[in-house]
Each structure stands twice: as structure tokens, then as C-alpha cells.
PAGU-84160 format. One record per residue: residue number from 1; x, z, y of N, C-alpha, C in turn; chain; residue in one letter. Coordinates in nm, 2 decimals, m for minus. Each point is the difference from the previous one (the first is absolute). Layout:
! residues N
   resi     n.px     n.pz     n.py    ca.px    ca.pz    ca.py     c.px     c.pz     c.py   chain   resn
    NUM        X        Z        Y        X        Z        Y        X        Z        Y       A      a
...
***
This chain:
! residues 121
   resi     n.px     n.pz     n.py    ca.px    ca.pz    ca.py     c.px     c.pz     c.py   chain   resn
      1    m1.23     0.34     0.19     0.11    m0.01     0.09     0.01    m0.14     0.05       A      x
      2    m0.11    m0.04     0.07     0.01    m0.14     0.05     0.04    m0.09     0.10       A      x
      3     0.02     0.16     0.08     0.07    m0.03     0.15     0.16    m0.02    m0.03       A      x
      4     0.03    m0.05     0.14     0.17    m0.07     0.00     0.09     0.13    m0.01       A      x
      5     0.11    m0.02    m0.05     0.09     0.11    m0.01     0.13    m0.08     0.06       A      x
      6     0.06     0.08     0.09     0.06    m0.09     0.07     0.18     0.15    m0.05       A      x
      7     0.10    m0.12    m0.05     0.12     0.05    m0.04     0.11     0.06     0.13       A      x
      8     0.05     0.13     0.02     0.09     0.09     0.11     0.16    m0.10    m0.08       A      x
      9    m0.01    m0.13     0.05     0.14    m0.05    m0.03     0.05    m0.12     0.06       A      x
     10    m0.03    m0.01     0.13    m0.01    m0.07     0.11     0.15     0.04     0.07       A      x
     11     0.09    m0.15     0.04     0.05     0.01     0.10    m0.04     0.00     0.13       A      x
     12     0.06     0.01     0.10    m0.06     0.00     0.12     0.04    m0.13     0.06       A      x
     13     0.04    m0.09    m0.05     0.02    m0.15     0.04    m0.07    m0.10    m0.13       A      x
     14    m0.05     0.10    m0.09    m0.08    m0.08    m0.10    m0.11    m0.05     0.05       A      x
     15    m0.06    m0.16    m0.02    m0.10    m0.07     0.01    m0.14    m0.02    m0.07       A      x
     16     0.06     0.04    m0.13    m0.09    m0.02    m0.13    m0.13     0.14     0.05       A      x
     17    m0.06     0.04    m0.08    m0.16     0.08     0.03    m0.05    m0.02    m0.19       A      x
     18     0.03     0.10    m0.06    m0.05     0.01    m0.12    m0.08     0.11    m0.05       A      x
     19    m0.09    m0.03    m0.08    m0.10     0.13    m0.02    m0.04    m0.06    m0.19       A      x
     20    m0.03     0.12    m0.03    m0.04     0.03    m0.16    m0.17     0.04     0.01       A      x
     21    m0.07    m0.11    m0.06    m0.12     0.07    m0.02    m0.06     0.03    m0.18       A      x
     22    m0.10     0.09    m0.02     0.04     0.07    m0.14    m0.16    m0.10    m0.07       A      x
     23    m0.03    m0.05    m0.08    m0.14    m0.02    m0.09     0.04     0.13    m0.10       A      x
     24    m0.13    m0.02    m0.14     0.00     0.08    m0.09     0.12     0.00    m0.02       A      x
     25     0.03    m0.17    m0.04     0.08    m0.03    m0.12     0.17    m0.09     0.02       A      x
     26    m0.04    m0.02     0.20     0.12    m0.05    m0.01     0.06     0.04     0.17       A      x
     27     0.17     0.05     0.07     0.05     0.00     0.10     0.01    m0.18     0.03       A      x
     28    m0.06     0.05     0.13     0.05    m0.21     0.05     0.05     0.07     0.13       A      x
     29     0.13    m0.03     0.00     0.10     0.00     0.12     0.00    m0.15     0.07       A      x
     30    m0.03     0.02     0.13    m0.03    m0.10     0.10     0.11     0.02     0.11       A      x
     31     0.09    m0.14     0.07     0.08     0.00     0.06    m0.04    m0.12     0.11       A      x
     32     0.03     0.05     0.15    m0.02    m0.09     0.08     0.17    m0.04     0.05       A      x
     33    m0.03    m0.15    m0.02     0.18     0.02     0.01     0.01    m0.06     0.17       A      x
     34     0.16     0.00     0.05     0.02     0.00     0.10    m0.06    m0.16     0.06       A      x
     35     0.00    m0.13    m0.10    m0.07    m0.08     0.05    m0.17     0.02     0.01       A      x
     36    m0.05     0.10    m0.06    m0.17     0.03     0.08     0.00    m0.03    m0.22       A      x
     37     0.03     0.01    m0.08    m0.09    m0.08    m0.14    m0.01     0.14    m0.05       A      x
     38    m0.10    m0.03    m0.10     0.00     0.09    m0.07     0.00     0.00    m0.14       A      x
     39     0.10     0.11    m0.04     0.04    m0.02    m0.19    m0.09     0.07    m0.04       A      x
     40    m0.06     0.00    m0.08    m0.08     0.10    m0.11     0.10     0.00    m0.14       A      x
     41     0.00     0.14    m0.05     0.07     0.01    m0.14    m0.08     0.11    m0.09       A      x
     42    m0.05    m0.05    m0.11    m0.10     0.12    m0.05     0.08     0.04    m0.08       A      x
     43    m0.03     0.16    m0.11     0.02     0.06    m0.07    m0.10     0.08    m0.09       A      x
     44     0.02     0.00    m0.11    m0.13     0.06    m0.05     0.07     0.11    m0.05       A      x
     45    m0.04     0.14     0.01    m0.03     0.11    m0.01    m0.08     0.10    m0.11       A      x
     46     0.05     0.14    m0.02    m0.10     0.07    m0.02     0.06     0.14     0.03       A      x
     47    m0.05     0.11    m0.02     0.03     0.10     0.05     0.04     0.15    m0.16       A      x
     48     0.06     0.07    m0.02     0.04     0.04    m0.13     0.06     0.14     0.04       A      x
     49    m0.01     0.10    m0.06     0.03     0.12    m0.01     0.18     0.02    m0.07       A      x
     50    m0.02    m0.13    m0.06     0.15     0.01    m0.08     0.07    m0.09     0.11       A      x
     51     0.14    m0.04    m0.05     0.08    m0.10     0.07     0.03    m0.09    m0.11       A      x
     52    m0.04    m0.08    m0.02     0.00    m0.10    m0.12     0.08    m0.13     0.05       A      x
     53     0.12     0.02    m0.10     0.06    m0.09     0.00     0.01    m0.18     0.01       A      x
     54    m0.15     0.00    m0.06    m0.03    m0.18     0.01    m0.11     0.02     0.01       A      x
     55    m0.09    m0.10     0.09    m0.14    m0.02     0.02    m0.08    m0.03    m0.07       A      x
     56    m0.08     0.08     0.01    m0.11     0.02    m0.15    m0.13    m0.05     0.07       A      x
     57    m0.04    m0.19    m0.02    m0.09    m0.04     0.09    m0.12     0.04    m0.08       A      x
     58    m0.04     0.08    m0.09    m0.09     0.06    m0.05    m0.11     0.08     0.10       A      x
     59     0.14     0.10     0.10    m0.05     0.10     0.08    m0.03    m0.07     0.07       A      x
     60    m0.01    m0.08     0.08    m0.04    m0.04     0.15    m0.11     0.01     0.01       A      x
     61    m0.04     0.11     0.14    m0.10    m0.03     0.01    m0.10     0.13    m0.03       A      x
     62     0.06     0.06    m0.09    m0.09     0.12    m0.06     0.05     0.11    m0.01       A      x
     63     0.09     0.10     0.08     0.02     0.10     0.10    m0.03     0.00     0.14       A      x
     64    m0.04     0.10     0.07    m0.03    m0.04     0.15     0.10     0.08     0.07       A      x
     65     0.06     0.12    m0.10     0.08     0.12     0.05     0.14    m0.04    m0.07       A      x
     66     0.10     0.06     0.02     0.11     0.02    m0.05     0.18     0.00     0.07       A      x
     67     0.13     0.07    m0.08     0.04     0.06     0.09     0.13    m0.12     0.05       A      x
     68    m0.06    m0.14    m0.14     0.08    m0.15     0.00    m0.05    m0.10     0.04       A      x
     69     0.05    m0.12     0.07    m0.08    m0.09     0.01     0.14    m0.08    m0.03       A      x
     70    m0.07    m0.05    m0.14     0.12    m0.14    m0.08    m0.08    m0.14     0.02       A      x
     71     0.07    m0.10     0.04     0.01    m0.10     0.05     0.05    m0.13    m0.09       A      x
     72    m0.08    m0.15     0.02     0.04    m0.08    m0.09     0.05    m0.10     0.12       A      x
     73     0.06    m0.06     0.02     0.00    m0.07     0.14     0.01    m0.20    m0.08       A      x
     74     0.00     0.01    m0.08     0.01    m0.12    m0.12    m0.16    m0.10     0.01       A      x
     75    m0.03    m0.12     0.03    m0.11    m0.07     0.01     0.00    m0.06    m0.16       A      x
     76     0.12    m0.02    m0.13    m0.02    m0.04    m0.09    m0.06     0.09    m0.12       A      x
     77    m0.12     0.00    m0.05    m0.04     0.11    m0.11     0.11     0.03    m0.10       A      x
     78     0.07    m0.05    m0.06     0.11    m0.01    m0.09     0.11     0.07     0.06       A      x
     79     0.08     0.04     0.13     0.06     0.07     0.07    m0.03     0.10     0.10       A      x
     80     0.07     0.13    m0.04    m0.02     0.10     0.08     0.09     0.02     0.07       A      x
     81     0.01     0.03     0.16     0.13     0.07     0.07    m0.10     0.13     0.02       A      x
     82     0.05     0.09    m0.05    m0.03     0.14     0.03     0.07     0.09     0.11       A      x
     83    m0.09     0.07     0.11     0.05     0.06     0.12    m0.08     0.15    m0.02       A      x
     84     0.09     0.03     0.02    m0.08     0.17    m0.01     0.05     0.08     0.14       A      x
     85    m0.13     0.09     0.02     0.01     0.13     0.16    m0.03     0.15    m0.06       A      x
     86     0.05     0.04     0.08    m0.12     0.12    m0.01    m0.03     0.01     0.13       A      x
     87    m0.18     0.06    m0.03    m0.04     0.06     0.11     0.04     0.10     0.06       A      x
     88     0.07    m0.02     0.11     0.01     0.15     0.05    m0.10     0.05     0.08       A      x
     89    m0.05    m0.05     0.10    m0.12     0.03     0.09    m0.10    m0.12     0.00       A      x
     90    m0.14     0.00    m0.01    m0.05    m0.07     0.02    m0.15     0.07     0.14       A      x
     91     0.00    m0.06     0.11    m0.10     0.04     0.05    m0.07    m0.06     0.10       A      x
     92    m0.11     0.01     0.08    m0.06    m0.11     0.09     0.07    m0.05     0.07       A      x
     93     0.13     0.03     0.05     0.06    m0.06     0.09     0.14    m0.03    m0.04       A      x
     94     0.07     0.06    m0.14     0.16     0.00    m0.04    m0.02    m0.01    m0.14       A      x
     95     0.10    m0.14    m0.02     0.01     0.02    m0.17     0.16    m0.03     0.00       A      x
     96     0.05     0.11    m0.08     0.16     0.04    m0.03     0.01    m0.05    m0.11       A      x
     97     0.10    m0.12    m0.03     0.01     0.01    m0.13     0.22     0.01    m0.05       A      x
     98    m0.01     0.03    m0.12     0.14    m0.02    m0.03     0.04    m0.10    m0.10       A      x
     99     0.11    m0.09     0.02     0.00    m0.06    m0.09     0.08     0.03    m0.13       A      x
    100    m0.09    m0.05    m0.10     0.12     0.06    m0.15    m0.01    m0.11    m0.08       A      x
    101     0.03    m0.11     0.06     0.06    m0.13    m0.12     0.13     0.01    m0.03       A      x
    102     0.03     0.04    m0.13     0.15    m0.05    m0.07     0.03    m0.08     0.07       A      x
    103     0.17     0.01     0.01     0.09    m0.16     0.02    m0.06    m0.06     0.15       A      x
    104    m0.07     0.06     0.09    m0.04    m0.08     0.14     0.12     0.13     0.13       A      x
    105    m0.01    m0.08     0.07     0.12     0.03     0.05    m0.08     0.14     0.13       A      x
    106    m0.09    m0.04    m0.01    m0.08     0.07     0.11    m0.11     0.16    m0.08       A      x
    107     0.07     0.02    m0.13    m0.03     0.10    m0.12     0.01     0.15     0.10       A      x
    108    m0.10     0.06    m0.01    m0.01     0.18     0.05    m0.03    m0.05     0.17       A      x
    109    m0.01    m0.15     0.04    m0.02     0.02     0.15    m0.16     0.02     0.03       A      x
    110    m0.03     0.10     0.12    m0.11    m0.02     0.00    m0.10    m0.04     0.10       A      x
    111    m0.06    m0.07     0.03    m0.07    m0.08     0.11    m0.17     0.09     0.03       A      x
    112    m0.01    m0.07     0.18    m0.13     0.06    m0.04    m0.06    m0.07     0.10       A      x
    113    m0.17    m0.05    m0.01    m0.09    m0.09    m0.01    m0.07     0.11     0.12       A      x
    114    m0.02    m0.08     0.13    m0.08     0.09     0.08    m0.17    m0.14     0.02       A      x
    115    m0.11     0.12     0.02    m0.13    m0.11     0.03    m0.02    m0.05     0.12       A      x
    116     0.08     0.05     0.12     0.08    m0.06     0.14     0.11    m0.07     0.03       A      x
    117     0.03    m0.11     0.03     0.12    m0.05    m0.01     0.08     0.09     0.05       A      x
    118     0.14     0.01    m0.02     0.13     0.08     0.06     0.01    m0.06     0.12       A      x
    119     0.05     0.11     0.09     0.06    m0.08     0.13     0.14    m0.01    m0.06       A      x
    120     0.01    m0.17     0.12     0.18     0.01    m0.06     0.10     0.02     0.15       A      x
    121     0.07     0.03    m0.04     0.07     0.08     0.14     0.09    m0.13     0.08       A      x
***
């Protein structure tokens, strides 16, 4: 999944242009901001049949399938912030996901990732 996935969460006076692209082992969300720069933010990943509560950086890397994708978004080895989805759809052109982090404010919302940018209206 190495092509851009570009997020359906665009205002129509929004400037920014942001896209998620996938490695084995890590989502790196890329943002072009309204002055032209660009942020990079990695995360490392893996993919799980269960929904596991805290990131088990054991797995990464060694599922190719599964119905979770849990998230560490943390650059220090000693701390974990753990993010968890489920997959709802994944396919060459749409990936659905929902979110199910405890305690985040944006918990059961669900977003979805098209391989063409959205038109914004």
C-alpha cells in the first residue's frame, strides 16, 4: 500500500493538502501546509485480528492481513501512545477506517482514505 491515500475531511476554504502513505512497518502522514512546507509525522504500526489494548512492538511487521491496525505514534522506545482502528474496508481505491481509542474525543468516528484526492466543493 504505497500509494497516497488522501483523507474525505476537507473544508472547502481549507489550504492544507494531506495524504497518509502505508510501509510494512510504518503510516507516515504528510501535510502540505498553507505556507507551501511540508510536515512529515511517522507512526509505526502493525496489523492484528484482536484489538489490543497497548502496542505490542513485537508484532510489527509480521501480519500482512488483519481486521486491526494498532498504532504507536511515540519516537521514544521506552514510551508507547497506543492508537487503535478497525478495518472496515480496505480496497484499491478506499480504505474505511473507524476509530476506537479510549478517552479520544473523536472514539467510534469514522474516516475514509480515498487513492484520488476528494474534490472540495
Amino acid at each position: 500500500m504505497s500509494k497516497k491515500w488522501y483523507p474525505d475531511i476537507y473544508e472547502k476554504d481549507d489550504k492544507e493538502t494531506s495524504f497518509f502513505t502505508f510501509t510494512k512497518t510504518q503510516q507516515i502522514d504528510s501535510t502540505i501546509t498553507e505556507e507551501g512546507n511540508l510536515e512529515i509525522y511517522t507512526a509505526t504500526y502493525y496489523l492484528s485480528d484482536t484489538l489490543n489494548e497497548v502496542f505490542k512492538p513485537e508484532k510489527v511487521g509480521k501480519a500482512t492481513k488483519g481486521q486491526y491496525m494498532i498504532l504507536n505514534t511515540s519516537h521514544t522506545p521506552s514510551v508507547i501512545y497506543t492508537f487503535r482502528y478497525k478495518l472496515i474496508e480496505v480496497s484499491e481505491g478506499k480504505i474505511v477506517i473507524q476509530h476506537l481509542t479510549p478517552g479520544m474525543s473523536i472514539y467510534g468516528h469514522i474516516n475514509t482514505c480515498y487513492a484520488i484526492p476528494p474534490k472540495r466543493e
